[in-house]
Backbone as CSV, one residue per row, in Angstrom:
resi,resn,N_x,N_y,N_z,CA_x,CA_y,CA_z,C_x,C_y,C_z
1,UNK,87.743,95.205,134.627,89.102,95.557,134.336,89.328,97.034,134.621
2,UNK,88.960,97.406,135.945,89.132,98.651,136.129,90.587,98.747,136.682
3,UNK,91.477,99.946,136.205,92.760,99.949,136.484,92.708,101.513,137.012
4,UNK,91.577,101.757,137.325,91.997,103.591,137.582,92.500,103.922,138.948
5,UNK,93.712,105.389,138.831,94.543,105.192,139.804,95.949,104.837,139.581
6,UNK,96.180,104.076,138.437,97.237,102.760,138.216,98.266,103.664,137.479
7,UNK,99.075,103.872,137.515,99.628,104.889,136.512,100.264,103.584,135.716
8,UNK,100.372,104.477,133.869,101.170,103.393,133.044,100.373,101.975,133.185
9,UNK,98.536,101.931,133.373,98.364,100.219,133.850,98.401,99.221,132.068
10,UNK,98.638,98.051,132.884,98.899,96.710,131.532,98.327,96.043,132.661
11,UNK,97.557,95.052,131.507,96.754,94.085,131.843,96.924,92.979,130.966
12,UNK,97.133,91.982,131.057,96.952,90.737,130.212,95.540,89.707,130.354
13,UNK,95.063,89.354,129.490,94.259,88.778,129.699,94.333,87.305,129.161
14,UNK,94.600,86.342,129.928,94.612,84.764,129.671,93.081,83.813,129.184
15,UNK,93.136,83.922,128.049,92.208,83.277,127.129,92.405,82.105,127.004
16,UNK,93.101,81.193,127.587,92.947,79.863,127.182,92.356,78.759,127.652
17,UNK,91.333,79.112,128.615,90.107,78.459,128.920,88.604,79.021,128.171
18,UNK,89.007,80.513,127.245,87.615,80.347,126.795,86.967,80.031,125.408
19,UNK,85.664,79.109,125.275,85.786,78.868,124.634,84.800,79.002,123.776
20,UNK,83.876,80.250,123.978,82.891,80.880,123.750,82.841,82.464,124.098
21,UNK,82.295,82.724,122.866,82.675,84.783,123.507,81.725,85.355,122.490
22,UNK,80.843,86.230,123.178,80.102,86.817,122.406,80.211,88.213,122.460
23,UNK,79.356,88.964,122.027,79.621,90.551,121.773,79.126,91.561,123.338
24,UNK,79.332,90.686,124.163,79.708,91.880,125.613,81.189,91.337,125.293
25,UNK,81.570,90.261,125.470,82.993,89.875,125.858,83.859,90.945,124.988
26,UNK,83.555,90.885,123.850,84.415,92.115,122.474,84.041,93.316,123.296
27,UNK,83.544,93.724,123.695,82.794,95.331,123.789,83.623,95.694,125.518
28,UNK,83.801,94.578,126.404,84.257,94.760,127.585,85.950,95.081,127.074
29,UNK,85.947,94.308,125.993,87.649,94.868,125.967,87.844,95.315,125.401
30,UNK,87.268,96.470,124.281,87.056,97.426,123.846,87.149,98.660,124.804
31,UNK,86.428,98.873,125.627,86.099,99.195,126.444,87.227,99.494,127.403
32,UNK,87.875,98.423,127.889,89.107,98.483,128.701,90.277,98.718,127.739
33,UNK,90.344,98.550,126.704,91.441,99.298,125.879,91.411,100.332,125.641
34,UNK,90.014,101.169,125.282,89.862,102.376,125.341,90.780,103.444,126.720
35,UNK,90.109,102.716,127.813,90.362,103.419,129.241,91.641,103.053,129.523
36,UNK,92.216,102.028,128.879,93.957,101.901,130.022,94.658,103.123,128.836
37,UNK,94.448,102.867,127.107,94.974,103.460,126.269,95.083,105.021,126.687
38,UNK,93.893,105.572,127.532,93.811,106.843,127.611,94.721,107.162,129.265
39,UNK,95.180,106.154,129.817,95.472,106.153,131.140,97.557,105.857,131.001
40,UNK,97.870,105.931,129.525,99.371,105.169,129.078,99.626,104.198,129.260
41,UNK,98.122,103.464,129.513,98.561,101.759,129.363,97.984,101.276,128.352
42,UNK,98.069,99.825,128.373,97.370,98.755,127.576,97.026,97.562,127.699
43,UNK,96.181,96.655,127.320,95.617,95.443,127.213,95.996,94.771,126.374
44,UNK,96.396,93.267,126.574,96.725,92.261,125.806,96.231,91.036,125.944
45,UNK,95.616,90.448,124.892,94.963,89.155,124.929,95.924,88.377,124.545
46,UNK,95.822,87.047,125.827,96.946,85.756,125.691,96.325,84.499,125.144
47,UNK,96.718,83.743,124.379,96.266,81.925,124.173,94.846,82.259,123.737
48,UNK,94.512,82.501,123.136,92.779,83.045,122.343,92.588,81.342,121.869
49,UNK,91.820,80.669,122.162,91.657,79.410,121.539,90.826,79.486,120.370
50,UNK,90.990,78.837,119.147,90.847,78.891,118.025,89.358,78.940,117.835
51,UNK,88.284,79.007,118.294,87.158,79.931,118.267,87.048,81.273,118.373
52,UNK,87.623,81.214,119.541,88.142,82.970,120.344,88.807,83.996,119.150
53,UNK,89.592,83.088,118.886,90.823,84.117,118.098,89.987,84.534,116.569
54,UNK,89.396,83.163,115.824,88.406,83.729,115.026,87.744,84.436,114.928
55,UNK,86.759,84.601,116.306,85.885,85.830,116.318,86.424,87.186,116.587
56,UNK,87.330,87.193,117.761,88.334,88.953,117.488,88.942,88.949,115.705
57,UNK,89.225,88.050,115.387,89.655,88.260,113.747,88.255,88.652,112.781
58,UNK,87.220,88.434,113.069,86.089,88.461,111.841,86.017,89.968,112.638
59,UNK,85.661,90.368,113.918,85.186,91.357,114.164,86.405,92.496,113.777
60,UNK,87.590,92.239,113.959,88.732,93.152,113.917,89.566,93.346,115.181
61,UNK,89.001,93.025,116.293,89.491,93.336,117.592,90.970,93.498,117.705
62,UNK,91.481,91.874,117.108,92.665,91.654,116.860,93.932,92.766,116.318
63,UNK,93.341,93.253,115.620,93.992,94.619,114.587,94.093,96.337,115.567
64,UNK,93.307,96.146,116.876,92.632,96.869,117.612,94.064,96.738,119.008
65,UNK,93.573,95.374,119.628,94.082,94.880,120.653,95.178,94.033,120.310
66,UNK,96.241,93.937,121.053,97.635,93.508,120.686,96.927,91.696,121.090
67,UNK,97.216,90.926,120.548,96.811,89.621,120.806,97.883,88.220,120.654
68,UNK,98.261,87.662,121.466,99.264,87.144,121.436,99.273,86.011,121.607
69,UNK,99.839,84.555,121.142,99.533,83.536,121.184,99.239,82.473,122.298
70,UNK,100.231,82.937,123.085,100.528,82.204,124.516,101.249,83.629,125.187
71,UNK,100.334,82.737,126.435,100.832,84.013,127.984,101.946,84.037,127.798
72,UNK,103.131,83.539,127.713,104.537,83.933,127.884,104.658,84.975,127.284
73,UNK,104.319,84.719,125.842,104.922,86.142,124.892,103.399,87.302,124.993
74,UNK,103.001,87.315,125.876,101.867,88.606,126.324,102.640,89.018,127.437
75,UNK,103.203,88.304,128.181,104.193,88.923,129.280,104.811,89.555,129.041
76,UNK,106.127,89.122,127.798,107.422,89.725,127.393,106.736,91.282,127.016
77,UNK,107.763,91.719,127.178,107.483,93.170,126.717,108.222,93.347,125.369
């Protein structure tokens, strides 16, 4: 999720094929929230399927990263 270069970059990320995620997956978008946040952008997680969304919730990610139910409303601004 490299966006450098990008001025203002947003990224969405469509979660609703995964259905397993372990602690690179948290740490990669950590990671890329860090770098767009510092670049005046941001990252948004779409459709987190109800494993997914649990684990950004136990870890906190969620509270971190804007996370949104379905791609449509990760689009809307």
């Amino acid at each position: 999720m490299d966006a450098s270069g990008t001025p203002r970059p947003r990224i969405v990320v469509d979660l609703s094929r995964v259905t397993f995620m372990d602690s690179t997956g948290i740490n990669i978008f950590i990671a890329a929230h860090r770098s767009l946040t510092e670049a005046g952008g941001w990252i948004r997680l779409a459709a987190p399927t109800e494993a997914v969304l649990r684990l950004l919730q136990i870890v906190g990610v969620d509270a971190v990263i804007d996370c949104r139910e379905t791609l449509r409303q990760a689009l809307s601004r």
